[in-house]
N, CA, C and O of each residue as an XYZ file, in Angstrom:
296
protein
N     -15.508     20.767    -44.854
C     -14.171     20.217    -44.812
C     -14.259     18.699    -45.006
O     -15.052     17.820    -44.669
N     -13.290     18.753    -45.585
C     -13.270     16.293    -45.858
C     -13.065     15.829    -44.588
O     -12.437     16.306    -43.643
N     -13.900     14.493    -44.761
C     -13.172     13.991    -43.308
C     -12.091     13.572    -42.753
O     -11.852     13.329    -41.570
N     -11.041     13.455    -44.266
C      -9.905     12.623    -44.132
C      -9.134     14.253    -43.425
O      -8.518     14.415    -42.372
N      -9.266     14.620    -43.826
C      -8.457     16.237    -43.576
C      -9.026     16.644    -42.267
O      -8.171     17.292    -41.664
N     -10.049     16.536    -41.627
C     -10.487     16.764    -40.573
C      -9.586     15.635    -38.981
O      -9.154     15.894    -37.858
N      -9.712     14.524    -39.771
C      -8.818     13.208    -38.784
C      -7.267     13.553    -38.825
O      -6.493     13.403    -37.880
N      -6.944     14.048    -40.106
C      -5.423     14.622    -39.926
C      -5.310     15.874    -38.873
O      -4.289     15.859    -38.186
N      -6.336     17.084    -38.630
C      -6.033     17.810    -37.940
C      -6.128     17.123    -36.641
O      -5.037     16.634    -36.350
N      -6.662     16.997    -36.119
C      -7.308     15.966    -34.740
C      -6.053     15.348    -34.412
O      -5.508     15.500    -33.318
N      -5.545     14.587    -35.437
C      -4.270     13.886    -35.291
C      -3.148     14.997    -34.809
O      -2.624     15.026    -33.695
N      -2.983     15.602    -35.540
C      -1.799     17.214    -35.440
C      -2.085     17.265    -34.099
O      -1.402     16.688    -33.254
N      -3.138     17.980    -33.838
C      -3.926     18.500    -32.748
C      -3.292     17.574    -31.149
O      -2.831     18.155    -30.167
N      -3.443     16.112    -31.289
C      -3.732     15.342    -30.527
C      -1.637     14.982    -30.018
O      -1.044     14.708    -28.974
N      -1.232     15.212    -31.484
C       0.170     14.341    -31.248
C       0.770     15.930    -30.655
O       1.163     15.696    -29.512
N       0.969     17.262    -30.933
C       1.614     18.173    -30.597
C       1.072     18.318    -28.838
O       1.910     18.245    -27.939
N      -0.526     18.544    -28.520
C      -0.573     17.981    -26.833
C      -0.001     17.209    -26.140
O       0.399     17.512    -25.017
N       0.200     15.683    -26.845
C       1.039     15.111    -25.830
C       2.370     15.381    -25.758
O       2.878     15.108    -24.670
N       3.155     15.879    -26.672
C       4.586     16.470    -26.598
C       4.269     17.491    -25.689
O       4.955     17.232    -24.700
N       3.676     18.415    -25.485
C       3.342     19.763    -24.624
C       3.637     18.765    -22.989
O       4.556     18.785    -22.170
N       2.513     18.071    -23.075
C       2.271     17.035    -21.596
C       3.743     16.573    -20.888
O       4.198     16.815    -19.769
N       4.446     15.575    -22.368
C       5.438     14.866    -22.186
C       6.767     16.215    -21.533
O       7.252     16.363    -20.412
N       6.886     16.642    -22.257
C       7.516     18.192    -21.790
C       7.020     18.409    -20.688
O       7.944     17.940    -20.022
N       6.543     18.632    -20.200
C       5.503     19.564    -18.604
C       6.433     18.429    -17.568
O       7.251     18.760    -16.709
N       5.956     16.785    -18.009
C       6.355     15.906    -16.749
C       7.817     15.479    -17.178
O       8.208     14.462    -16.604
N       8.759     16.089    -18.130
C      10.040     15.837    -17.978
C      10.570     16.943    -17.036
O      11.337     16.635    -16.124
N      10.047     18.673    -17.302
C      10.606     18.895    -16.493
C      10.372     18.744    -15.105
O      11.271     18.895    -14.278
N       8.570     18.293    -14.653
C       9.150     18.186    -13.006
C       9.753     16.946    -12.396
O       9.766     16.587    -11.219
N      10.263     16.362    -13.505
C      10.995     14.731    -13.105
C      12.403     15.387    -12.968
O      13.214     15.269    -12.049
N      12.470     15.990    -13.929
C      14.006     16.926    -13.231
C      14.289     17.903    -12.334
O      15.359     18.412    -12.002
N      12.839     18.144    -11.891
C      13.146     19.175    -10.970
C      13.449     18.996     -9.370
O      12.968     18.049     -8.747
N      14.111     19.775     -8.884
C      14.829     19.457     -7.441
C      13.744     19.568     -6.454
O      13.742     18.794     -5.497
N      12.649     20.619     -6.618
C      11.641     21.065     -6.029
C      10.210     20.277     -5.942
O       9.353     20.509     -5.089
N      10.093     19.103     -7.195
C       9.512     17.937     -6.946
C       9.824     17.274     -6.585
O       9.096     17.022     -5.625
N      10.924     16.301     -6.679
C      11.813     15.621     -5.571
C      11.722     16.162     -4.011
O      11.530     15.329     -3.126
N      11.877     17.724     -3.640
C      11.551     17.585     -2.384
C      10.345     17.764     -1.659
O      10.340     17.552     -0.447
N       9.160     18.188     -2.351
C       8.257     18.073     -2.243
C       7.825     16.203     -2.060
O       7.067     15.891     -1.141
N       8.310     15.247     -2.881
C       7.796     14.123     -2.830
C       8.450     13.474     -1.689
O       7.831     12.685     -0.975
N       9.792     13.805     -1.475
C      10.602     13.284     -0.101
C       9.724     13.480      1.065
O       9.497     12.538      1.824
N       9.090     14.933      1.299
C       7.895     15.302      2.385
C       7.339     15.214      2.304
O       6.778     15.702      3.285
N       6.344     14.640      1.385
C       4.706     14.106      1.357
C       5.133     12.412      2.040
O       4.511     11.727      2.851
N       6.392     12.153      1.340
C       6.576     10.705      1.780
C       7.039     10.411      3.186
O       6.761      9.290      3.612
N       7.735     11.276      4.017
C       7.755     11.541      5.804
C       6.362     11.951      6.131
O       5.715     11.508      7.080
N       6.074     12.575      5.519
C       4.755     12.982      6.556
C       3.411     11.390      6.774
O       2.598     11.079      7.644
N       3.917     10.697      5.228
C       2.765      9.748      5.681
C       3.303      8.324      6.491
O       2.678      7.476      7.128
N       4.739      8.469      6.167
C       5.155      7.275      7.456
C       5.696      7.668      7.905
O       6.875      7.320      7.847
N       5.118      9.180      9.091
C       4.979      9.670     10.592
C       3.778      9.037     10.668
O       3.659      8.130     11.492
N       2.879      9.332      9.980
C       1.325      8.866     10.344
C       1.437      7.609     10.336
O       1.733      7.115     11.424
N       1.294      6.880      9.433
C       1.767      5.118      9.442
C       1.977      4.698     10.933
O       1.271      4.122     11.762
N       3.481      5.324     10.931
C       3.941      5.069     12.591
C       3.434      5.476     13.557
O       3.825      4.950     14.599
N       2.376      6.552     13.674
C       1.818      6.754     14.906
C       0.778      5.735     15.262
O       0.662      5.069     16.290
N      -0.119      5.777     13.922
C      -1.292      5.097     13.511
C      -0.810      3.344     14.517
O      -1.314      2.829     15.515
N       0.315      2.937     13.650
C       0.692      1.581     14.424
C       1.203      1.750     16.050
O       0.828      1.034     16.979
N       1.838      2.506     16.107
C       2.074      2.319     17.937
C       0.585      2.682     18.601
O       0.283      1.932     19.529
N      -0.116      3.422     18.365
C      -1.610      3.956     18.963
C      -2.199      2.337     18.880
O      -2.557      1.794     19.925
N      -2.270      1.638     17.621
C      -3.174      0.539     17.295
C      -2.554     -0.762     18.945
O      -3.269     -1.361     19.747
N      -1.166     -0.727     18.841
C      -0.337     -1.594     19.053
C      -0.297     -1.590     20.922
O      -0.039     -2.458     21.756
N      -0.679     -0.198     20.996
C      -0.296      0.329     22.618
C      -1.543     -0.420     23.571
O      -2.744     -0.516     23.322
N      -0.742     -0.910     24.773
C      -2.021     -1.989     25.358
C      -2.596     -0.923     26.251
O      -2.026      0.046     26.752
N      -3.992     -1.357     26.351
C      -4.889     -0.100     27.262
C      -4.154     -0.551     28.833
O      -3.381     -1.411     29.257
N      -4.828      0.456     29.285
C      -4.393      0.921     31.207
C      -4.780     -0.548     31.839
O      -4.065     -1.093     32.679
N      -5.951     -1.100     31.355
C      -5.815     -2.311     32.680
C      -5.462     -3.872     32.076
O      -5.805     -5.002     32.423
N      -4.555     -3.303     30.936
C      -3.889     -4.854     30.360
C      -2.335     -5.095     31.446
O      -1.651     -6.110     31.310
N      -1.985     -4.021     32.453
C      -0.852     -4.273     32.768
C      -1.467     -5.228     33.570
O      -2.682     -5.384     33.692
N       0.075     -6.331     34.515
C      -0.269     -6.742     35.071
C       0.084     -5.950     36.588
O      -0.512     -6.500     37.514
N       0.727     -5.059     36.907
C       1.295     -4.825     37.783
C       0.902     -2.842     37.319
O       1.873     -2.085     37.337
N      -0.219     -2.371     37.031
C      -0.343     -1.299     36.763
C       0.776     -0.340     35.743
O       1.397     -1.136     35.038
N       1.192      1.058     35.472
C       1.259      1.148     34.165
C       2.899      1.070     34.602
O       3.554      1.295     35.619
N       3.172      0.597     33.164
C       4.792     -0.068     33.494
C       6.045      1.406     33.613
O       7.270      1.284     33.583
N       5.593      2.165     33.690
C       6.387      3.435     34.253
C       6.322      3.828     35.240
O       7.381      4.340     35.603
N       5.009      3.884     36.431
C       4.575      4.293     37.561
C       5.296      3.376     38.449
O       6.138      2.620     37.965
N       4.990      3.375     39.963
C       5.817      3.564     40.923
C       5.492      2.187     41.250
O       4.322      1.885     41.017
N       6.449      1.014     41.871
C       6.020     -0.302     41.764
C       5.005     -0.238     43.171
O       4.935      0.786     43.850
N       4.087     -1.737     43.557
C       3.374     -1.455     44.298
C       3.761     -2.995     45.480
O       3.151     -3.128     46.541
């Protein structure tokens, strides 16, 4: 086979895949079911975020000054 005819298929080949691709991620950009899938991947990681920071943030047992600030005064 020529090579020029060989780079044209490759080409065919190469430009009809990415239409296939481009197609695939239009429809899950329209889809309702990726959207809510991405809404809950995106709560679930700032629940973690937020735990992650109050755990980091929370002062240990003998930073009170007056023991733990819920317990019974002394």
């Amino acid at each position: 086979m020529h090579p020029i005819m060989t780079a044209k298929s490759w080409s065919h080949h190469l430009h009809d895949g990415a239409l296939a691709a481009w197609h695939q991620i239009d429809q899950h950009l329209r889809s309702r079911h990726f959207w809510t899938g991405v809404g809950i991947a995106l709560l679930a990681i700032g629940l973690v975020a937020l735990v992650i920071t109050l755990v980091r943030n929370a002062p240990l047992q003998g930073d009170y000054l007056y023991g733990s600030p819920y317990g019974f005064y002394r």
